[in-house]
C-alpha positions, 0 to 999 in steps of 0.5 A: 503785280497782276500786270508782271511777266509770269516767269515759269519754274521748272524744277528739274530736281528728280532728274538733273538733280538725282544725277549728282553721284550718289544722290539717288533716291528711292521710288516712295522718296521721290514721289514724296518730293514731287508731292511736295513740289505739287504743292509749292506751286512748282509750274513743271517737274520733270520727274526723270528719265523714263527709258533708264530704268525701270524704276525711273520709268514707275516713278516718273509714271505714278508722279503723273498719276498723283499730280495735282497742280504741277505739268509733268515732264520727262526727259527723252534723248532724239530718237523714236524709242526714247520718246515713247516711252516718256510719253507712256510714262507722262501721258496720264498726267493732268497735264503732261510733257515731252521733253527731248534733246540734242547735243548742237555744238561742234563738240557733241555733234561729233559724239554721234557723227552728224552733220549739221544737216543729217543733225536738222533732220533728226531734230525736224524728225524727233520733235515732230514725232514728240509733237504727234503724241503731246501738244506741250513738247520743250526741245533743248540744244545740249551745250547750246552756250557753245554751239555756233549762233548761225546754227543754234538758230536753224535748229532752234527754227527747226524746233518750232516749225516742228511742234516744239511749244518750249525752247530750253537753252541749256548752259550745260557746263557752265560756261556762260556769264550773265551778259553773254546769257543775255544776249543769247536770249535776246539773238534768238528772239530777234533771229529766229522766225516764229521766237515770239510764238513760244517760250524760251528757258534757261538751263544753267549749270553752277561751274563758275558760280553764275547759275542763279545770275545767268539764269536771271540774266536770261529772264531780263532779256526775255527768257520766260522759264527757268530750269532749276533744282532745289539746294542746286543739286545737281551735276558737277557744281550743280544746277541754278537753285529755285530758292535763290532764283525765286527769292531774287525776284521777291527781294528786288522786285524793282529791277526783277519785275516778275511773277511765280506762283511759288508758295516761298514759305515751303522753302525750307522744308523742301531744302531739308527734305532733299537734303535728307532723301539725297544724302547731301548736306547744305553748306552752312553759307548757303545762300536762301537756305544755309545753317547761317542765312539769318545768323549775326555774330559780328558785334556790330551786326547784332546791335544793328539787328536788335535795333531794326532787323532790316539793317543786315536782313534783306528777307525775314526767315518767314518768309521762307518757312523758318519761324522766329518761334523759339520754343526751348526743347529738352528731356521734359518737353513732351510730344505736342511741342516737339510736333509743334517745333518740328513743324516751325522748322518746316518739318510736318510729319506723320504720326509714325514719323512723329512716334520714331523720332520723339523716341530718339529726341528723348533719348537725345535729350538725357544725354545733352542738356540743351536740345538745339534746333540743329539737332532736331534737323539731324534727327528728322535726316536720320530717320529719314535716311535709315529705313527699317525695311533696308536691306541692311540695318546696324543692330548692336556695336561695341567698340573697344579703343585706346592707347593700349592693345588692339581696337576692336569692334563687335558688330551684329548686323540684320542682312535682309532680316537675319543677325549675323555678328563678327568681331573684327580690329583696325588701326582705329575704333571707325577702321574697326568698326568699317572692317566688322561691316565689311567682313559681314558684307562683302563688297567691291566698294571703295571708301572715297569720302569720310566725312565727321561734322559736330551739329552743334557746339560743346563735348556732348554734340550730335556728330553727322558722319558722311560717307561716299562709295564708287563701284564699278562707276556708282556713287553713292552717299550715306549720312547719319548723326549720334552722339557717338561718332563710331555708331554715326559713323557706321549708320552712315557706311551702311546707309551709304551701302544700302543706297549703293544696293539701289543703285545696282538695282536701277542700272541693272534691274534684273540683278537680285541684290538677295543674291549678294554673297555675305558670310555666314556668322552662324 
């Protein structure tokens, strides 16, 4: 193994992948993914984006402070100002990173009126600068997969003499496939002076579903750092995953043969983590990290699974934190095994977290008469994504529904601490129960996605409502699970309002989201 190429792994989660509309995260939640991420083994986190915003800046700049292990890197656009402020924000880290970028194809040259010479320049000028104030500066070609070779080259050429010790080559819209992503890499290596004194990444977004081939197409042709995102989150489609980037290697060592330095079996517990704090589910078929990677349900699967598990397995659950253990949780289970079964699902938790679930995990369990793994997952989500310090908390609900007279919905809802009730009816007992909220909180918010999903089977199942609002150009996305699908329903509407009110913070930081006006109830 020793004599393997290292390939580097640089996730870009907290900023590429907090872009997804709706996917922001709090400042204690994304110091908690990149504490995890430290952890695993992850080469570089680019923590976000220091000049957007206040909060982006606090958190990229105490995600320095803490690291332990992992180069810290933020993300500058090619100008003066951009660039330090990412170096305040990095520059206490044990080992920091600049990394800036332009645009390089016809059609982003144009969004700034460059051409291509006055465009070198500013690269020359801005990676230089960069160089001034950190020794490890990565530079990136934005929509590098459509820029003209001959220039990709000059300004790739341009970067190195500049101080740049990584080159990114980003397929920003994903339009590249595996072999052209080769060959990309290969031109460069061969064209341009000074190619085999730095490192060259690969950036690969998910529009046509090649993200993870080309990604690893690029690395076959010499790419040595691949930028990706845990679950692929991610802009549009989304971005290459590091689960399934790390686990192709492992799998086919024999025509992959590189090396990370990846801890595999924190997989999983990242994937729900990110998962939970960013409000967007994993599609059951997902690759590495779906709800069905390790199911059979084929009878002729699970005969071949019972009498060797490598006939349809290709990697054990282990191997990505999953354990095989298959500890049967109901209303008699006490703490010890629900912190022990949580943590075989890869959740390890403190013991306040530990405290806040067992409660609902007992009050889970009288109402259903199995517990299933599925449910424990949408509990640990739920706390994670209904904060008692939000800023609005569902207190009470009743709803009244039928096939007679008016549904009607009686909601009591803490607005930064203080109840305030409304009784409120719609065409539905959810259309209630939405209306009761909005009469107690105002908004301009618009209802863009309603989602309902049973967790697992039969009549007394969890229900995992998700929620999406826009206003104004903010997204944002709320989930929630309970037995009852309105309360699931409305926890989500509340998260997802909530994660809109940080929202507003972030791109207006001076706002006071106390200031909202909501209607008096008393």
């Amino acid at each position: 193994m020793t004599d393997q190429p290292r390939v580097l792994i640089f996730d870009t989660t907290l900023r590429d992948g907090e872009q997804s509309p709706g996917a922001t995260m709090t400042h204690e939640e994304k110091l908690e993914i990149a504490g995890l991420l430290d952890e695993m083994g992850v080469d570089i986190i680019e923590a976000g984006f220091p000049i957007a915003s206040e909060g982006d800046f606090a958190a990229v700049s105490e995600i320095a402070k803490r690291s332990r292990n992992s180069t810290i890197c933020g993300l500058a656009r090619a100008n003066y100002k951009d660039i330090d402020r990412c170096w305040e924000a990095v520059k206490h880290a044990r080992s920091p990173r600049i990394h800036t970028f332009i645009g390089t194809s016809p059609l982003h040259r144009a969004i700034p009126n460059l051409d291509m010479d006055q465009m070198a320049e500013r690269i020359h000028d801005t990676v230089s600068h960069a160089r001034n104030l950190c020794d490890n500066v990565q530079w990136s070609p934005m929509d590098a997969t459509r820029t003209e070779h001959d220039y990709l080259c000059r300004t790739v050429e341009i970067a190195i003499k500049a101080g740049a010790t990584t080159i990114n080559i980003p397929d920003t819209v994903g339009y590249t496939y595996p072999f052209e992503s080769a060959k990309l890499i290969q031109m460069l290596l061969e064209r341009v002076p000074g190619a085999d004194q730095i490192i060259f990444a690969t950036h690969c977004h998910n529009d046509l579903g090649m993200a993870t081939a080309n990604s690893l197409a690029a690395v076959e042709a010499g790419a040595r750092q691949i930028e990706c995102t845990i679950n692929g989150l991610g802009e549009r489609a989304g971005n290459t995953a590091l689960e399934e980037v790390v686990m192709a290697m492992r799998v086919r060592n024999d025509i992959l043969p590189y090396r990370t330095q990846i801890d595999t079996t924190k997989i999983m517990n990242l994937s729900r983590r990110v998962s939970a704090v960013s409000g967007f589910p994993v599609q059951f078929n997902k690759a590495i990290v779906g709800k069905n990677a390790f199911l059979h349900e084929s009878g002729i699967h699970q005969d071949g699974v019972l009498k060797n598990v490598q006939t349809f397995e290709i990697m054990r659950p282990e191997d990505i934190g999953v354990s095989a253990d298959n500890i049967q949780m109901g209303k008699h289970s006490g703490r010890a095994a629900l912190r022990a079964k949580l943590k075989a699902l890869g959740f390890d938790m403190a013991e306040n977290q530990l405290n806040d679930v067992f409660v609902r995990f007992k009050a889970l369990a009288d109402q259903k008469k199995e517990v299933y793994d599925e449910d424990l997952i949408a509990l640990v989500k739920d706390e994670a994504v209904n904060d008692e310090n939000d800023f609005l908390q569902v207190k009470r609900l009743r709803v009244v529904c039928g096939t007679e007279g008016p549904r009607e919905a009686e909601l009591t809802l803490l607005i930064d601490g203080v109840e305030h009730t409304t009784d409120t009816t719609g065409d539905g007992p959810v259309d209630a129960a939405f209306n009761a909220v909005d009469d107690l909180f105002p908004h301009k918010a618009t209802l863009e996605v309603y989602q309902v999903q049973a967790v697992t089977e039969g009549t007394d199942a969890q229900a995992t409502v998700s929620v999406r609002l826009s206003e104004d150009g903010r997204i944002a996305t709320g989930s929630s699970a309970d037995t009852d699908t309105v309360v699931a329903s409305v926890k989500a509407y509340v998260n997802a309002l909530n994660r809109l009110i940080v929202r507003r913070q972030k791109t207006a930081p001076d706002s006071d989201v106390k200031s909202v006006n909501y209607k008096d109830q008393h």
